[in-house]
N, C-alpha and C positions, 0 to 999 in steps of 0.2 A: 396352162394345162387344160386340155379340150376332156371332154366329155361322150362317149359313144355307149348307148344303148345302158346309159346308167353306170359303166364300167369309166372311173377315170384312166386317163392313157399317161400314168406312169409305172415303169417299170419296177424291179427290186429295188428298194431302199438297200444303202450303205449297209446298214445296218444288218439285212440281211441274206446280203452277199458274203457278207465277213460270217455272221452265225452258218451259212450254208459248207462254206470252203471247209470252215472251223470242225464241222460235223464229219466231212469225208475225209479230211488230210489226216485223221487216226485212221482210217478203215482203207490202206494199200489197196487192201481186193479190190474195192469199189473206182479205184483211179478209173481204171478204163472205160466203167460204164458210166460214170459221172461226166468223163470226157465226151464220151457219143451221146449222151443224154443231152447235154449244152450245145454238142453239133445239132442235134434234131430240133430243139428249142430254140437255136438261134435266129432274131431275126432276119432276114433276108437282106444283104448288105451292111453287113452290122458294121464293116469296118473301114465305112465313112461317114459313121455320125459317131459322134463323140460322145462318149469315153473310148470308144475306137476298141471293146471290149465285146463278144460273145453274148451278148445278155438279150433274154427271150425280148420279142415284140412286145411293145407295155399293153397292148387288149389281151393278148394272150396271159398275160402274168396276170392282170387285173382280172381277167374270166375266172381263173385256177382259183387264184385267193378266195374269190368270194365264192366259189364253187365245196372250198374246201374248206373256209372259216366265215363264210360270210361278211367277208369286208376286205376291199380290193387293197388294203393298204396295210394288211397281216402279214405279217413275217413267219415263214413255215418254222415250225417247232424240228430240231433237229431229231429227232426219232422219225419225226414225216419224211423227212429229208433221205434218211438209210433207209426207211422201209419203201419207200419210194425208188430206192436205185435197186435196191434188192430185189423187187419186182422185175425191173427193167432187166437185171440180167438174168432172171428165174424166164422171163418168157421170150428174151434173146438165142439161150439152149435151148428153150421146146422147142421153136422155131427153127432150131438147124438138127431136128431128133433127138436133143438133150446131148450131144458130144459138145465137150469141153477140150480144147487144145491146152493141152499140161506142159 
């Protein structure tokens, strides 16, 4: 495991992959923006290094973490997690003048 700019370069832990899924698979409304949140997040190629799974670039994850708990190797609390995506689609409508397709 290399090291850049202080940020270790690994990604989510198991652990909080599962706590993250765990937190949206109750909250339906959220699928979609959860889905486009992890297209936007993912690293660029993701589906030729193994786990062969969508999961963000690990300086990116490692910046967040410590950005947002101070230490690259924190698992987001799942209330961060909803008010996080909640965000993501509050400012997905501003951005198209707040219409929502029903």
């Amino acid at each position: 495991m290399g090291v850049v700019a202080g940020i270790p370069e690994s990604g989510p832990s198991r652990a909080a992959v599962v706590s993250m899924v765990g937190a949206v698979v109750v909250r339906p409304d959220l699928w979609w923006t959860a889905l486009g949140a992890l297209h936007r997040l993912a690293a660029p190629g993701w589906w030729r290094v193994r786990p062969h799974l969508p999961l963000p670039d690990p300086r990116l994850w490692g910046f967040r973490m410590v950005t947002a708990y101070g230490d690259p190797a924190a698992t987001p609390v799942d209330a961060d997690v909803i008010s996080y995506l909640e965000w993501c689609r509050a400012t997905a409508d501003s951005s198209r003048g707040g219409r929502r397709r029903r």
